[in-house]
VMD Tcl script that draws the C-alpha trace (Angstrom):
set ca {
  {-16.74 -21.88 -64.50}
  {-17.12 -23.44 -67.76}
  {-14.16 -26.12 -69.20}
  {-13.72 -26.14 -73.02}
  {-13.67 -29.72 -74.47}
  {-10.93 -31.80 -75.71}
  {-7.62 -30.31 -74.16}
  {-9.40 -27.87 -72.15}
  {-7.99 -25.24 -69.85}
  {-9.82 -24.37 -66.62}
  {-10.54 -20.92 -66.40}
  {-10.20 -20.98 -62.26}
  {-6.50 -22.14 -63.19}
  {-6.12 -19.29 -65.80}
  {-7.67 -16.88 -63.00}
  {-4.98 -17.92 -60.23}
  {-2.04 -17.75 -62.88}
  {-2.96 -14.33 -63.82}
  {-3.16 -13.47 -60.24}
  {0.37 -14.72 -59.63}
  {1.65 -13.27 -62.35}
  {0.86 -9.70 -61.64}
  {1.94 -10.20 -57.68}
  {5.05 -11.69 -59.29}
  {5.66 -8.72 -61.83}
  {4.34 -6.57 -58.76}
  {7.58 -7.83 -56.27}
  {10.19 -7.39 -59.64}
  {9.69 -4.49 -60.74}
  {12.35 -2.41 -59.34}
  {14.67 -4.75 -59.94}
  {13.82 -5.60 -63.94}
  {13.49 -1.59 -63.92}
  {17.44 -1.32 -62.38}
  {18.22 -4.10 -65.25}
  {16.75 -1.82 -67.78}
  {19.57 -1.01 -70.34}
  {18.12 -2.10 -73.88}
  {17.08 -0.72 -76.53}
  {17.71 2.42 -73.42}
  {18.33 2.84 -70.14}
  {15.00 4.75 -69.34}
  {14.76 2.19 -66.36}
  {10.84 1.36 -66.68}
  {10.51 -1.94 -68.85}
  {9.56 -3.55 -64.87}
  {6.84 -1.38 -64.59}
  {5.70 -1.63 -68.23}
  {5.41 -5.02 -67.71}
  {3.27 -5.17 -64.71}
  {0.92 -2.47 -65.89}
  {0.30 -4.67 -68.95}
  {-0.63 -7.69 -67.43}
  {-2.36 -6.04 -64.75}
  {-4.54 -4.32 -67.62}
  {-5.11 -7.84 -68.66}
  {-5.81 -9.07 -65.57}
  {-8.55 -5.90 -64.77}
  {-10.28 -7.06 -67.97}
  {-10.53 -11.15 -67.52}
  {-11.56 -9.83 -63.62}
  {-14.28 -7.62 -64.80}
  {-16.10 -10.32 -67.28}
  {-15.64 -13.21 -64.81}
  {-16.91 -11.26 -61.74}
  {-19.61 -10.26 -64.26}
  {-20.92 -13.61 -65.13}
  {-19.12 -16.36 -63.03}
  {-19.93 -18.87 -66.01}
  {-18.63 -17.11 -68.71}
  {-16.65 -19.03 -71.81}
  {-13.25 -19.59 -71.29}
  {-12.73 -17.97 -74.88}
  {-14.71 -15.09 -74.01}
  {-12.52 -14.85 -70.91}
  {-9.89 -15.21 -72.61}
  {-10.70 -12.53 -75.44}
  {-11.12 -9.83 -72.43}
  {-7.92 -10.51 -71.03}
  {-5.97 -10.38 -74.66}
  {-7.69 -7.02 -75.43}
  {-7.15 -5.76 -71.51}
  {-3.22 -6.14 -72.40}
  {-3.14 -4.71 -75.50}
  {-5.33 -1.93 -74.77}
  {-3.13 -1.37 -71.35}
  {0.41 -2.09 -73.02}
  {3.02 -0.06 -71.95}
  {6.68 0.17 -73.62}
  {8.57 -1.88 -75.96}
  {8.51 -4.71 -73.65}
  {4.70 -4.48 -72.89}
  {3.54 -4.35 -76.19}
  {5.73 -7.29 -76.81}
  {4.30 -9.12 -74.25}
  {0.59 -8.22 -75.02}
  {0.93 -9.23 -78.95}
  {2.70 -12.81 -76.39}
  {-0.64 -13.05 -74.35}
  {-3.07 -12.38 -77.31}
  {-1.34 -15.10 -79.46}
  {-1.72 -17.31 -76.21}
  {-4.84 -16.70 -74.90}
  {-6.02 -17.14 -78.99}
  {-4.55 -20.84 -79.10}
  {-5.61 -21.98 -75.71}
  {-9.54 -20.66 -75.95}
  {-9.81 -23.18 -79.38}
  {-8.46 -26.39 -78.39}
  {-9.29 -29.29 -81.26}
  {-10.44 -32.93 -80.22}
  {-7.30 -35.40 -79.30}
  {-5.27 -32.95 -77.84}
  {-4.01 -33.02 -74.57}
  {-4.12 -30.02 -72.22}
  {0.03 -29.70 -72.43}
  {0.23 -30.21 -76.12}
  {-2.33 -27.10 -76.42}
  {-0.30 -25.30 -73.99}
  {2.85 -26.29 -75.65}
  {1.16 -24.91 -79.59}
  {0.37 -21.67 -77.66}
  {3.79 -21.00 -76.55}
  {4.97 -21.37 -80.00}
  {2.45 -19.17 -81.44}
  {3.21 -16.65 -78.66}
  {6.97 -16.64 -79.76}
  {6.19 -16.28 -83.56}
  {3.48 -13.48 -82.74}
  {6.05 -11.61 -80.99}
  {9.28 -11.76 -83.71}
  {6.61 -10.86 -85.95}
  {5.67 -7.84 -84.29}
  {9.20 -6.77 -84.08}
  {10.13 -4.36 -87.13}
  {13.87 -5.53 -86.49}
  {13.86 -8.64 -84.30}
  {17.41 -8.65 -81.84}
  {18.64 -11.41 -80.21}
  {19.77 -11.65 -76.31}
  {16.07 -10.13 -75.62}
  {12.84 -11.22 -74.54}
  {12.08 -12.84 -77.62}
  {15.06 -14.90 -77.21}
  {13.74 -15.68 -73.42}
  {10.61 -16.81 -75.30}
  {12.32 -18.76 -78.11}
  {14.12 -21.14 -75.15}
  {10.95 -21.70 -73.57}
  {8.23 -22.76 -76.13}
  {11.20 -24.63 -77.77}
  {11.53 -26.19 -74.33}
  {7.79 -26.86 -74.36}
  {7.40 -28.50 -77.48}
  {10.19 -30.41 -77.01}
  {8.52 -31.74 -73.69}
  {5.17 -32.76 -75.07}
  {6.76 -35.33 -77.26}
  {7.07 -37.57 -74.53}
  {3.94 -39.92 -74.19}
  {3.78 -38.71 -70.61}
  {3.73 -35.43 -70.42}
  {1.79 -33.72 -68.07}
  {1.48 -29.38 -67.83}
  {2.99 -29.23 -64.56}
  {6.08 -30.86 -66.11}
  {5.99 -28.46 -69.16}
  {5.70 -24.94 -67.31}
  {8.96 -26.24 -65.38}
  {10.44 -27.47 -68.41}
  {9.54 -23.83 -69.33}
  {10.79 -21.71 -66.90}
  {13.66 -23.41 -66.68}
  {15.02 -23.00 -70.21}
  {13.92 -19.38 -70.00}
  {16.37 -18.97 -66.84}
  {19.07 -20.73 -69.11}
  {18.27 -18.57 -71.59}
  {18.13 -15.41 -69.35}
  {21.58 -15.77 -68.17}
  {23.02 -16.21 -71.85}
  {21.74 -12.64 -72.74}
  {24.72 -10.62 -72.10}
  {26.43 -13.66 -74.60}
  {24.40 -12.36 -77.39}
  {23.97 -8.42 -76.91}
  {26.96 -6.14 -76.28}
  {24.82 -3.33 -74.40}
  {24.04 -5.99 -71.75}
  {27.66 -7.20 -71.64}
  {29.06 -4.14 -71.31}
  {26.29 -2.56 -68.23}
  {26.83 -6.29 -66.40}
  {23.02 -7.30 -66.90}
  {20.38 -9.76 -68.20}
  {17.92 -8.54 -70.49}
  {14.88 -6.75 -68.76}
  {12.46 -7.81 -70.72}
  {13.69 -11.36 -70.18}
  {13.80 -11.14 -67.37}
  {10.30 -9.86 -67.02}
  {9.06 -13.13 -68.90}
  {11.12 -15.21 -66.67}
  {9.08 -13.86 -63.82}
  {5.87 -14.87 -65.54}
  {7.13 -18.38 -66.09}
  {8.65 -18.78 -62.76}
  {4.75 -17.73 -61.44}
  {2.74 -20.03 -63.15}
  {5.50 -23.02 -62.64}
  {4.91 -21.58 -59.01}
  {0.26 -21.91 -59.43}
  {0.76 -25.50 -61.01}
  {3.38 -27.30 -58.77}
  {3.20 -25.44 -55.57}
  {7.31 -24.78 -55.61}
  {9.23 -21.52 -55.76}
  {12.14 -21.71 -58.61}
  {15.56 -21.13 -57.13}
  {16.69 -17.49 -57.67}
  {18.37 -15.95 -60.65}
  {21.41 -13.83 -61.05}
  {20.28 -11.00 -62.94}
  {24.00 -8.91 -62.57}
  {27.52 -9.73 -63.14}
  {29.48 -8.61 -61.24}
  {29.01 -4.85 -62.12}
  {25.87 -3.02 -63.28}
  {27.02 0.53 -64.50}
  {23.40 2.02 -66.15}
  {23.79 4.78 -68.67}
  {22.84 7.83 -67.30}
  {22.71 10.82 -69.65}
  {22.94 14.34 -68.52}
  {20.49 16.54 -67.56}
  {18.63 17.87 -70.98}
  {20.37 15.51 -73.69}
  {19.34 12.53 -75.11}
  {19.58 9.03 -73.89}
  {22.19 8.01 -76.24}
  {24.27 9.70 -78.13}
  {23.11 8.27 -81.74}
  {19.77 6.75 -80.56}
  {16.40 8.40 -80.62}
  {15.32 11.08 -78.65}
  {11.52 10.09 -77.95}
  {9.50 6.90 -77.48}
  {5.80 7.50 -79.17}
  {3.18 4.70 -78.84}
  {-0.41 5.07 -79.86}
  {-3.63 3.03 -80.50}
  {-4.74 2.47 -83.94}
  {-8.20 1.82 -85.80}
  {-7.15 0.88 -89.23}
  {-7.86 -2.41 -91.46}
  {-5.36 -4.79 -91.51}
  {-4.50 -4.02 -95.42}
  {-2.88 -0.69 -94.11}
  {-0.11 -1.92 -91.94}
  {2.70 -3.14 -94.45}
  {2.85 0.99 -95.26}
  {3.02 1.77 -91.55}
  {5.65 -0.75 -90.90}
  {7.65 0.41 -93.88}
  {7.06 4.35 -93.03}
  {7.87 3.74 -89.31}
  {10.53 1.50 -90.09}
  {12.42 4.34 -91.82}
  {12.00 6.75 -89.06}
  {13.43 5.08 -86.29}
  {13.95 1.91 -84.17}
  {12.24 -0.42 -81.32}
  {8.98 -0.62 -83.78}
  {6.38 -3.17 -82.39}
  {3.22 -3.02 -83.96}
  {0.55 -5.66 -82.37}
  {-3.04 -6.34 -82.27}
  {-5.44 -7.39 -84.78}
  {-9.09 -7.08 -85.92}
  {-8.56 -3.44 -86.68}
  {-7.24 -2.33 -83.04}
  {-3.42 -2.04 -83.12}
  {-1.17 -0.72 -80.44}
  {1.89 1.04 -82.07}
  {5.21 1.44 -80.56}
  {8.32 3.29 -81.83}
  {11.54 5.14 -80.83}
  {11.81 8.08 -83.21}
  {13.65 11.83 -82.99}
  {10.20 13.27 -85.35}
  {7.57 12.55 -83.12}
  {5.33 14.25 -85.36}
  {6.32 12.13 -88.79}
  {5.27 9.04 -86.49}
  {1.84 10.27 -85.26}
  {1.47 11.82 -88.92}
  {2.31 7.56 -90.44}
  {-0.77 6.59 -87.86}
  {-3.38 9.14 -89.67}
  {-2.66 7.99 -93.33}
  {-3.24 4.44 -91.93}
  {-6.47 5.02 -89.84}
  {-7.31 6.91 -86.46}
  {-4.50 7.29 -83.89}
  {-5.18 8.06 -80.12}
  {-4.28 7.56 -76.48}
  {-1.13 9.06 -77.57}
  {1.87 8.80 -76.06}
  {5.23 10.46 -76.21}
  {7.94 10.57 -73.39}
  {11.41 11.98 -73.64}
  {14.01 9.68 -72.50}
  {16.20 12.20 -70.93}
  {13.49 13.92 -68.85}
  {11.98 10.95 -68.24}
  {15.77 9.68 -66.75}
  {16.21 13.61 -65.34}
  {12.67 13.30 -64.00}
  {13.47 10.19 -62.18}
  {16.52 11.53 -60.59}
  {15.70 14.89 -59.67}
  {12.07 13.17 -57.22}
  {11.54 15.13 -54.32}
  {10.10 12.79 -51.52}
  {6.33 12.94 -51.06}
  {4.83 14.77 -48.79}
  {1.29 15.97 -47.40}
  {-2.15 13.80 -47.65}
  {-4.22 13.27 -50.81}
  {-7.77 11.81 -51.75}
  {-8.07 9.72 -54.92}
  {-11.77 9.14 -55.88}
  {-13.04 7.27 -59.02}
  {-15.77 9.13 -60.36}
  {-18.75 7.80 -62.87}
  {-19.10 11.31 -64.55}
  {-18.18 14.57 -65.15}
  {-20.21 16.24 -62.64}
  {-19.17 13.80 -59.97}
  {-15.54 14.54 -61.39}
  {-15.73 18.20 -61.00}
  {-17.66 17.76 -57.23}
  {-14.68 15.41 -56.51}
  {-11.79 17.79 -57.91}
  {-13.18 20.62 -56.17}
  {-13.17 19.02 -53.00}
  {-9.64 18.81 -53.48}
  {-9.16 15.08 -54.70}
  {-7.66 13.58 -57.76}
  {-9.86 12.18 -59.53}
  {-9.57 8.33 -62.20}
  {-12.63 8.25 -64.64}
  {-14.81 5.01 -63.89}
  {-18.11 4.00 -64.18}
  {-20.05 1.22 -65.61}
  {-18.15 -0.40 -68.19}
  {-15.51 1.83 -68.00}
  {-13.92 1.14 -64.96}
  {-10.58 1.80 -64.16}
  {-7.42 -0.50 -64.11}
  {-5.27 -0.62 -61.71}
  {-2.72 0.91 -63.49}
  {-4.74 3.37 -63.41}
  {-5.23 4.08 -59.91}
  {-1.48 3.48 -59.11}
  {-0.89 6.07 -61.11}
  {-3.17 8.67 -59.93}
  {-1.86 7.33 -56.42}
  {2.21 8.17 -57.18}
  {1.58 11.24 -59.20}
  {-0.61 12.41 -56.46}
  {3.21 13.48 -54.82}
  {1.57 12.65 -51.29}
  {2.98 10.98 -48.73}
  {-0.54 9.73 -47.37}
  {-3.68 8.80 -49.76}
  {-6.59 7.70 -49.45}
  {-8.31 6.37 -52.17}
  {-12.33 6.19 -52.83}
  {-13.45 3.59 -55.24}
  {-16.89 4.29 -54.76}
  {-17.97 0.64 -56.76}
  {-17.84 -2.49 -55.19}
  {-16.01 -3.58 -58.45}
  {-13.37 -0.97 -58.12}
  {-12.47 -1.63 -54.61}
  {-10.22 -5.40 -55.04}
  {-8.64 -2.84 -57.92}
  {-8.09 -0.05 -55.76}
  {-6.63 -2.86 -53.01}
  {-4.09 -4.38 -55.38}
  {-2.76 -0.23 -56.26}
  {-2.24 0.63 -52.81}
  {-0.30 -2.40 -52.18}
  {1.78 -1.63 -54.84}
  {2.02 1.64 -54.16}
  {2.97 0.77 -50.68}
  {5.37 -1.69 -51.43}
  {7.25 -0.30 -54.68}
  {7.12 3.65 -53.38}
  {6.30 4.15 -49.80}
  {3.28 5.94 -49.93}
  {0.85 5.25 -46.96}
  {-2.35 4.34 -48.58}
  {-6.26 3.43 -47.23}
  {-9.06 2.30 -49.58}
  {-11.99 2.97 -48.02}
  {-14.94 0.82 -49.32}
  {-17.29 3.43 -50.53}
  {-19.84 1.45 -52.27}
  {-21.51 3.87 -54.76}
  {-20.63 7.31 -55.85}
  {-22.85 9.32 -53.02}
  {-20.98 7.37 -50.47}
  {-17.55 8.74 -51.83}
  {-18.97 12.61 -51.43}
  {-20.04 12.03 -47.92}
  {-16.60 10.95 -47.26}
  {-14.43 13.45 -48.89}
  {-16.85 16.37 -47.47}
  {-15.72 15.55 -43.71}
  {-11.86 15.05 -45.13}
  {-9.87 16.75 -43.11}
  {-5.52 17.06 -44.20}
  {-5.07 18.37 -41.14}
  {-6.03 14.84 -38.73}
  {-4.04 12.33 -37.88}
  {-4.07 10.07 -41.01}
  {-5.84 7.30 -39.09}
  {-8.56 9.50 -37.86}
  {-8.70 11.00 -41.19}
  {-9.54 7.26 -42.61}
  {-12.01 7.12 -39.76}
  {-13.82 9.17 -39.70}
  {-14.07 9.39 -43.70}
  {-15.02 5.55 -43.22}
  {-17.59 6.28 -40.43}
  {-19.65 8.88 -42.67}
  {-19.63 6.63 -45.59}
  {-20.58 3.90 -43.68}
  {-23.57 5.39 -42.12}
  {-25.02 7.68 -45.23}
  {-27.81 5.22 -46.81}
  {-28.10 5.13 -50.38}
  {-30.30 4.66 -53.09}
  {-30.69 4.63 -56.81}
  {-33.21 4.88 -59.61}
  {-32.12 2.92 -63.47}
  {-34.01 1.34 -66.09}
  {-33.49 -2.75 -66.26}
  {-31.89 -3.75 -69.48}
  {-32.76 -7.51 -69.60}
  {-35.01 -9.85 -67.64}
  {-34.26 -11.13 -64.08}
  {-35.24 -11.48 -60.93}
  {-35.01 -9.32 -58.23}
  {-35.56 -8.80 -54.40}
  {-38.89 -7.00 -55.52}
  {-39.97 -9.69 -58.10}
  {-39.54 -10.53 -61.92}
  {-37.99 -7.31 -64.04}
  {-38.82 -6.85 -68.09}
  {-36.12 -4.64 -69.84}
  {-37.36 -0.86 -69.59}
  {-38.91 -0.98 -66.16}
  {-38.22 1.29 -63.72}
  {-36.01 0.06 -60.72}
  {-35.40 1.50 -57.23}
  {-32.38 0.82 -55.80}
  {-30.99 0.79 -51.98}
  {-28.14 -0.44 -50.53}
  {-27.23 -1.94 -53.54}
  {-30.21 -4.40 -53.74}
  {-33.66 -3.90 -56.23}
  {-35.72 -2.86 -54.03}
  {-39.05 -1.81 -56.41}
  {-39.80 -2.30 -59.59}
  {-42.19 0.37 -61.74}
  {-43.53 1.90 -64.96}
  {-42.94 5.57 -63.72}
  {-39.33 6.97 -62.90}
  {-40.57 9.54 -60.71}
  {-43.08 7.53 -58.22}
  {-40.02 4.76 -58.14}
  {-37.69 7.46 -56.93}
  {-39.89 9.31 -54.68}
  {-40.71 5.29 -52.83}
  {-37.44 5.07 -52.92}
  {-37.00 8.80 -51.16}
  {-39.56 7.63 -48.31}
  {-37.80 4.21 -47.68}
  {-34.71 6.01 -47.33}
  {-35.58 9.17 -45.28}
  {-38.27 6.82 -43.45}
  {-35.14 6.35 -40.97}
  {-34.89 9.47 -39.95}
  {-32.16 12.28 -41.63}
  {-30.84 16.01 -41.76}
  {-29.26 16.20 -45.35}
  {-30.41 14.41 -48.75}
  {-27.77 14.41 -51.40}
  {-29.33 14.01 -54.84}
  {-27.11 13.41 -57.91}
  {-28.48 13.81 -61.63}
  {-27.36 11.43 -64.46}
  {-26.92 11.44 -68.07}
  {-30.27 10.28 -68.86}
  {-32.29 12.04 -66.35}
  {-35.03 13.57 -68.52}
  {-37.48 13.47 -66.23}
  {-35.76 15.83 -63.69}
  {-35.93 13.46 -61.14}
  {-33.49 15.09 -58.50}
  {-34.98 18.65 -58.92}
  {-38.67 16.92 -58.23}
  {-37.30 14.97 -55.41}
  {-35.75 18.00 -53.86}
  {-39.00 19.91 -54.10}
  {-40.78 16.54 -52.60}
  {-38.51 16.19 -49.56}
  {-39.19 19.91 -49.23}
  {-42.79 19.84 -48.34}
  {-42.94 16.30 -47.20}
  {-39.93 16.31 -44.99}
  {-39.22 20.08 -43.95}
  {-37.03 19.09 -41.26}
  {-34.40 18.05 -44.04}
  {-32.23 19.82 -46.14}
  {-31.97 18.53 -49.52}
  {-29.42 19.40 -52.33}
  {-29.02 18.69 -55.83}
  {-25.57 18.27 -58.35}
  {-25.50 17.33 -61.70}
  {-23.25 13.57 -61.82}
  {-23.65 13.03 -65.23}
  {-23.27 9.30 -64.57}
  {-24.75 6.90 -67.15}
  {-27.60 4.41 -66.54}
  {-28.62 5.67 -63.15}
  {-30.75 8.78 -63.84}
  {-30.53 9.53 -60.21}
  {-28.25 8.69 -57.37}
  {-29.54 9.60 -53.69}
  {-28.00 9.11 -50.12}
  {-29.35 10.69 -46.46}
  {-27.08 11.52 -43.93}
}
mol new
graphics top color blue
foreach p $ca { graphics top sphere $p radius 0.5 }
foreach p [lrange $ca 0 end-1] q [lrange $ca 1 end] { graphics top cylinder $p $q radius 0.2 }
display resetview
């Protein structure tokens, strides 16, 4: 993994703080949720912050797993857009415009510095980032949180010897001063007994990488006083009695000249506005009571969408009135819309993946808890889904007690063998078994077109030729789609077989599966072969044999 010069920041150390951060955020989130009183009590700023960085943390995964020598900045520019792509809440978006500004100042060190001065700068530019973001920045919040601890940094980095294991504790340390001063400065937290959530979120972050870079735990914080009496409206009226009724938060494609009107327009329509991002992608948060006049500000300025609106009372209501789960689900990522509709109408829930769009573990967490299941078991069907689909469960697990398996289905195919012996009705564990067992043992195969030179198990590739996969590994390399797949048909029934599954793609214009199925037909009679249209893109056909 490659070191930038000067000041330089190892990416394996960025890699393990991001890591620790999202277990951190993970283990905290109920309790920064319970602290959740400002700007309202809709008790979710923990779990906006964890979905954020664990956005972020998806994205620097997915480039790094990708190419294990990849830049640092590159890296680094994954893991700013994963968190402001996946920002969730006031506090998230917040802390995505914090790890953009970061991530931006540590991937362009300059010659002289030293790797705690850098650090030190990108703390600072963190903080500004995120009062600038704020239409109306409040004290006793997590930019105050932030304030203590890049002031705390910089202030540490004037000594001759400073080193960065010293400065992240010099860090996390003023942000826990700082924490417990909140109530000091905002009357909403004085008066409910709590620190600030979001603070308290960013205190968790600190507290993790002071935790990567010296090996010690910080001592614990008291996040109450005493008495913690959360604001509870009731059922079907607002949160507050002279606050806004709606949170609305959107992406936004627009150039960079059009955001002093949105700021101004939002700005007069209600409170909590964040707007962060850059390079014409913005992620807009506001608290409003016309949700349309807000979505309406985000056309004049450029395209809205991934639109968002949750009312705080129903969300609150929501929250209160949760029956516990119950029954057994199946969540399967699926590469396509055919695969997606074979997947739903086998009676799981289904996350859109694929290659390069695969899902986050938000994601998957949440197809997971809205699943209302007591047991799931979730199909990644990618290799690069699975660690994804791992970290989810765990959380889902640990945060709300749903029983979850991942079964490490490897490729799409696998996942339908699995979910077509599912059976609700089992034990769980022989459910998971058995599910396993008939993944396990149904070989599969591929056919896609190479992209870029390389070497493979069959010999040197040029882009545009013809490559037959199985079990994951280049197994042939042609001119002709149709004589790859149907070597690739022989290899795979020459082991003997009673069903061949054939799945179509996007870009199978040759009508591969249909000609395989007629193939296996009069060169393998014995078998029964079927056909479904994936839609998946790159591989014009998918193929396994039970």
């Amino acid at each position: 993994m490659q070191t930038p010069p000067g000041g330089g920041v190892e990416l394996s150390v960025v890699l393990r703080f991001v890591d620790a951060a999202t277990d951190a955020l993970s283990a905290a989130r109920e309790e920064i949720d319970a602290l959740n009183v400002y700007p309202v009590p809709d008790g979710d700023t923990g779990t906006n912050m964890f979905l954020t960085v664990s956005a972020a943390r998806d994205a620097i995964r997915e480039v790094v797993d990708a190419d294990p020598d990849v830049p640092l900045d590159t890296a680094l520019g994954a893991f700013a857009r994963g968190a402001l792509l996946g920002a969730r809440g006031n506090s998230g978006v917040i802390l995505s415009q914090m790890l953009r500004a970061f991530a931006r100042r540590v991937s362009t060190p300059t010659g002289g510095e030293s790797t705690a001065q850098v650090i030190a700068d990108a703390m600072a530019q963190a903080t500004d980032a995120s009062y600038a973001a704020v239409g109306v920045p409040v004290e006793g919040t997590i930019l105050t949180v932030a304030r203590a601890a890049s002031d705390a940094a910089v202030a540490y980095v004037a000594s001759p010897r400073a080193r960065t294991r010293g400065l992240f504790t010099a860090a996390a340390e003023s942000a826990r001063e700082a924490l417990l001063h909140t109530p000091e400065q905002l009357q909403t937290l004085a008066d409910a007994g709590v620190v600030d959530a979001g603070g308290r979120g960013l205190s968790v972050i600190l507290d993790a990488a002071e935790t990567v870079l010296t090996g010690r735990r910080p001592p614990p914080v008291a996040t109450t006083m005493g008495r913690h009496t959360i604001p509870v409206p009731a059922d079907g009226h607002d949160l507050t009695s002279d606050g806004p009724a709606y949170e609305v938060m959107y992406l936004l494609d627009a150039p960079e000249h059009a955001l002093p009107a949105l700021r101004s327009t939002l700005g007069g329509l209600g409170d909590s506005l964040v707007v962060v991002g850059g390079s014409g992608l913005w992620n807009v948060h506001i608290h409003v009571d016309d949700v349309g006049a807000a979505i309406e500000a985000g056309i004049v300025a450029g395209r809205p969408y991934r639109i968002r609106v949750t009312h705080f009372a129903e969300q609150v209501a929501a929250a209160r009135a949760k029956v516990p789960p119950k029954g057994r689900a199946v969540v399967a990522v699926a590469a396509g819309p055919g695969l997606s509709a074979l997947f739903s109408g086998a009676g799981g829930t289904v996350v859109g993946g694929g290659p390069a769009k695969r899902p986050s573990t938000g994601m998957i967490l949440e197809a997971i808890t809205a699943s209302g299941a007591a047991e799931v078991i979730v199909l990644p069907n990618d290799p690069d889904s699975f660690r994804v689909a791992e970290i989810a469960a765990r959380t889902a697990e640990e945060d709300h007690g749903v029983r979850v398996a991942v079964i490490n289905t490897q490729t799409q195919v696998q996942g339908l063998a699995a979910i077509a012996v599912h059976e609700p009705g089992r034990r769980f564990e022989h459910d998971v078994t058995e599910m396993t067992a008939t993944a396990r043992h149904a070989r599969h195969g591929a056919v896609t077109v190479a992209v870029r030179e390389a070497m493979t198990m069959a010999g040197p590739c040029e882009p545009g030729d013809v490559l037959g996969v199985i079990g994951g590994d280049f197994v042939v390399v042609g001119d002709d789609q149709y004589a790859v797949a149907r070597e690739i048909v022989d290899r795979l029934l020459g082991g003997g077989g009673e069903l061949a599954t054939l799945v179509s793609g996007a870009q199978d214009t040759e009508r591969l599966a249909a000609r395989c199925a007629a193939y296996i037909e009069e060169r393998y009679p014995h078998v029964d072969a079927v056909v479904y249209d994936g839609g998946q893109e790159r591989y014009p056909l998918l193929m396994s044999v039970e």
